[in-house]
C-alpha positions in Angstrom: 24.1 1.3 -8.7 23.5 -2.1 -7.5 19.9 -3.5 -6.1 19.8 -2.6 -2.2 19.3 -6.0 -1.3 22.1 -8.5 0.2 23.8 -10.7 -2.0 22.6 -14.4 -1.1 24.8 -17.3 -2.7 23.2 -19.3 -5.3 23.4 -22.9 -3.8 23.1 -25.8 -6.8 21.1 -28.6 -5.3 20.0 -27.1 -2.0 16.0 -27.5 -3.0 16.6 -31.0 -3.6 18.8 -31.6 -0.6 16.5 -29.8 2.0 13.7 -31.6 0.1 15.2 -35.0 1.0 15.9 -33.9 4.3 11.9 -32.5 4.7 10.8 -35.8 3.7 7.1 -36.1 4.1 6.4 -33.6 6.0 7.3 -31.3 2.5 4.3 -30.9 1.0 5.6 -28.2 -1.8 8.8 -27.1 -2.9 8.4 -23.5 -5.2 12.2 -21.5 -7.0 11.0 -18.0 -7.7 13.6 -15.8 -8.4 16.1 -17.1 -6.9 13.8 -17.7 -3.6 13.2 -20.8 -2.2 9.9 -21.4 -0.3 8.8 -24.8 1.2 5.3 -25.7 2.3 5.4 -28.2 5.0 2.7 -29.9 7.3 1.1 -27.3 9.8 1.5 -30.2 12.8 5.2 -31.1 11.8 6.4 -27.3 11.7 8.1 -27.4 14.7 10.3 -31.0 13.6 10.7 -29.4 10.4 12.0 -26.1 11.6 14.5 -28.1 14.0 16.0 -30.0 11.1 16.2 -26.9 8.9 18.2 -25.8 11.9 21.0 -28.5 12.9 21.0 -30.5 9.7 20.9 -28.0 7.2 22.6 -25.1 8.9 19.9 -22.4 9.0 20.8 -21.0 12.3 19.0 -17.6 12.5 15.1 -16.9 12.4 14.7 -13.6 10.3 11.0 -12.7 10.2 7.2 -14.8 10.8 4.8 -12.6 8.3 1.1 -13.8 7.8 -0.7 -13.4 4.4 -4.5 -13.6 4.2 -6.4 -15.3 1.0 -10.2 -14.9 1.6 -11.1 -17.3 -0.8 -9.3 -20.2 0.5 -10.3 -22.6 3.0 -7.5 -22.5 5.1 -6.9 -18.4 4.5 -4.2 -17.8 6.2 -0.5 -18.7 5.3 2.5 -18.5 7.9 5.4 -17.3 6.6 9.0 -18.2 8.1 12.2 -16.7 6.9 15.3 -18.4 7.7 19.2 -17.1 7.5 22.0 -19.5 7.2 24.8 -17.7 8.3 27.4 -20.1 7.5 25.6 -20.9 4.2 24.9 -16.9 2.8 21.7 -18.6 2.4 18.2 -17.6 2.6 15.0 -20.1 2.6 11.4 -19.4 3.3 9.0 -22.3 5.1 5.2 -21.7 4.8 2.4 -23.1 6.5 -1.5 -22.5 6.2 -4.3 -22.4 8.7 -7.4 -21.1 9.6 -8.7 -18.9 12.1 -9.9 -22.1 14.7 -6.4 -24.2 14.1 -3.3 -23.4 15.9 0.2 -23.3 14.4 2.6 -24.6 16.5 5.0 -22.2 17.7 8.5 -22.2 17.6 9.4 -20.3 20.3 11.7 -23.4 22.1 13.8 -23.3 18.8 14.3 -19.1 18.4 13.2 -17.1 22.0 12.7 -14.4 19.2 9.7 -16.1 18.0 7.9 -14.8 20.6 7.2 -11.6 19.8 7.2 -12.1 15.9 3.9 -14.8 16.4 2.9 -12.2 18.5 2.5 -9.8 15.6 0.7 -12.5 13.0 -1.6 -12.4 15.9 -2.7 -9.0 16.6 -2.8 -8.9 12.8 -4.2 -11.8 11.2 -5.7 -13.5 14.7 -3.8 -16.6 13.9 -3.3 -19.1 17.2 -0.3 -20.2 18.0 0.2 -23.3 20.2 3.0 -23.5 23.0 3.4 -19.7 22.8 3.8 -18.6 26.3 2.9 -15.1 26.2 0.3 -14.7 23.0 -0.9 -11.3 23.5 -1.7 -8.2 21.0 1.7 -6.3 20.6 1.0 -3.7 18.6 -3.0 -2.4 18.9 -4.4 -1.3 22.2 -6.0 -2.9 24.8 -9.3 -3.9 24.0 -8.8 -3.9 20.3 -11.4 -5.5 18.6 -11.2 -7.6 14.9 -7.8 -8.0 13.6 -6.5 -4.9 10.9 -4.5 -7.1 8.5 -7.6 -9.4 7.1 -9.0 -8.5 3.6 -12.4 -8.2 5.5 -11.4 -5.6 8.1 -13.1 -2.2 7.1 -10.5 0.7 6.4 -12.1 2.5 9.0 -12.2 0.5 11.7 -14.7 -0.3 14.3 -14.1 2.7 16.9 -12.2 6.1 16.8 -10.6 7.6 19.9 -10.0 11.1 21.0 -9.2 13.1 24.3 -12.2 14.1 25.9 -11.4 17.4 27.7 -15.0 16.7 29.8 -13.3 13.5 30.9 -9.7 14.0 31.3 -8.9 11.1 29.1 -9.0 9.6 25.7 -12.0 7.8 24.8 -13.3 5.4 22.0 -16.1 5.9 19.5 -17.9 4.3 17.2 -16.8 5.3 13.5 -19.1 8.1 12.1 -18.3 9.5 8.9 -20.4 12.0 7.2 -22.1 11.2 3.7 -20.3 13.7 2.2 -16.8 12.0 2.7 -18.5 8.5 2.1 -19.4 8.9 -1.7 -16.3 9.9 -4.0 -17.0 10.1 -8.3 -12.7 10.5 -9.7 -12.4 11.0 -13.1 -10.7 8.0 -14.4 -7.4 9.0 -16.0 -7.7 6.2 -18.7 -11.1 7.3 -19.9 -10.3 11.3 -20.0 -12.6 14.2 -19.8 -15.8 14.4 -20.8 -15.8 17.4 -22.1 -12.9 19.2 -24.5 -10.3 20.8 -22.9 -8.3 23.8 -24.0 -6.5 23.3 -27.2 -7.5 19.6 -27.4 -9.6 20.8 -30.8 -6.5 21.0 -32.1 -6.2 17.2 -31.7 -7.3 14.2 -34.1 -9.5 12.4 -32.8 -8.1 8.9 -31.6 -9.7 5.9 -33.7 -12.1 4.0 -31.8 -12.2 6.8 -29.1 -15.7 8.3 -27.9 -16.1 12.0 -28.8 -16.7 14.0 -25.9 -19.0 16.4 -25.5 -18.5 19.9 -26.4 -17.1 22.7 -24.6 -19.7 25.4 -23.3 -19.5 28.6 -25.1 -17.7 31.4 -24.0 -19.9 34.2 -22.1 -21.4 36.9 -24.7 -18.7 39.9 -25.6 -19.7 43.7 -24.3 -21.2 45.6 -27.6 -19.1 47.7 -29.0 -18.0 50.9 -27.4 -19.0 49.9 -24.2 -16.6 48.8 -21.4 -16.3 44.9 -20.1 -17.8 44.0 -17.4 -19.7 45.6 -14.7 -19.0 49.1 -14.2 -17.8 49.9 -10.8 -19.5 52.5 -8.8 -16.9 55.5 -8.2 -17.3 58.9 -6.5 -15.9 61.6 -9.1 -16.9 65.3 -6.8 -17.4 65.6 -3.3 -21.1 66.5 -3.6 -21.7 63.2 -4.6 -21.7 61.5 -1.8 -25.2 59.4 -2.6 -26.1 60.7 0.8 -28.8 63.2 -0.6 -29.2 66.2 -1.5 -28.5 68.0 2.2 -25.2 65.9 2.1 -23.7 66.8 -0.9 -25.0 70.6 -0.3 -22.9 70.0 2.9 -20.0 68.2 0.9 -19.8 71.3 -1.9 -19.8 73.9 1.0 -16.0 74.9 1.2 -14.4 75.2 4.7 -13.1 78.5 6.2 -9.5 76.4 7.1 -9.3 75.4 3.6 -6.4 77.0 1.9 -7.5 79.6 -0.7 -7.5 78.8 -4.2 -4.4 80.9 -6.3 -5.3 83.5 -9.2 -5.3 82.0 -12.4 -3.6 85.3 -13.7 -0.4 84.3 -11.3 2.7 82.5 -11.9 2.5 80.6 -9.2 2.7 76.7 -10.0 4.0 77.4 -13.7 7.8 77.4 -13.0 8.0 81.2 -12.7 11.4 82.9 -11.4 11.0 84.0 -7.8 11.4 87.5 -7.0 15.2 87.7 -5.6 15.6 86.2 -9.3 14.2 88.5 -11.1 16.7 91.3 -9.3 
């Protein structure tokens, strides 16, 4: 089965001939695996996107995804993803920024844009410049901090739910419980602490700690006696545990009961019946 991804054409030269046609406003030129990405100048992206468009024939815009670095100045990186159709080409064009300096947008080269820099924005809180309708697409009104930085908790900042007092849904701040806060997993590389069943059967691995031992079975019953607790059972009527007027009570045999057959008789001991014996 082949990989799921489309075949792109291997172009020799293309990194040096959209280089050349970058000039300076290229800043880096990285092949990966067979992907090319070029970093250009955050203030030429939009001249740099136009000649990527009519000069070297990548006519569609594919995606704009943002990635975050903390530990950079400039943290954020703009990713574009072009298509050239005629070309069976992909290329990627990167930029970086902060969260105070706006990336131009390129929403007079590809409408589509719009809402794609829309998205890096709700996300990452990255400006766009010339964007026309830069609003949050995809959290809710009001949203506050943006949920694809490395520094936005996991939890968020408010929780919502419908209040059946107020007839609509509500926001709240997070609260979580110290019991859900605080989680000790067993590390699956370092194993049990303890020996588990039919491990003692096991060499010990060089270098490895030894764990402590298992806890001893509980004690065996003595001899002769039962295991375990002995239930509590009723063996005669007359005990009923009631006391002793109870189980006088209990013993006393009703005058519906059905009376009790000889023990000189045949009955119950597979004796013939009488038209048998005829």
């Amino acid at each position: 089965m082949g990989h799921s991804a489309p075949k792109i054409a291997a172009i020799p030269g293309i990194a040096e001939e959209i280089a050349g046609l970058l000039g300076p406003m290229l800043i880096e030129t990285v092949d990966h695996v067979g992907e090319l990405s070029f970093t250009v100048v955050r203030e030429k992206l939009a001249d740099a996107m136009e000649v990527l468009r009519d000069r070297a024939h990548y006519q569609q815009l594919m995606e704009v995804a943002g990635v975050d670095y903390p530990e950079r100045p400039e943290r954020f990186e703009v990713c574009y993803h072009l298509l050239s159709v005629t070309r069976n080409h992909r290329v990627r064009v990167k930029v970086s920024t902060d969260e105070d300096k706006p990336v131009p947008s390129v929403t007079h080269i590809w409408p589509v844009a719009g809402w794609l820099e829309r998205e890096v924005f709700d996300m990452y809180g990255v400006i766009f410049s010339g964007n026309p309708d830069l609003r949050r697409i995809l959290t809710d009104y009001g949203f506050k901090g943006y949920p694809q930085r490395k520094d936005f908790p996991l939890t968020g900042y408010v929780e919502l739910r419908y209040s059946e007092e107020d007839k609509r849904v509500v926001y709240e701040p997070v609260r979580l419980a110290q019991d859900f806060r605080s989680f000790d997993f067993m590390s699956p590389w370092e194993g049990a602490q303890y020996v588990l069943p039919g491990d003692e059967k096991a060499p010990q691995a060089p270098g490895a700690p030894s764990p402590a031992p298992a806890p001893p079975p509980p004690p065996a019953a003595p001899k002769g006696e039962e295991k375990g607790d002995k239930p509590k059972v009723t063996e005669k009527s007359g005990d009923s545990g009631a006391g002793e007027p109870t189980d006088s009570k209990a013993n006393a045999k009703s005058p519906e009961a059905p009376a009790k057959p000889a023990a000189d008789t045949d009955e119950g001991k597979g004796a013939a019946k009488p038209e048998d014996k005829a």
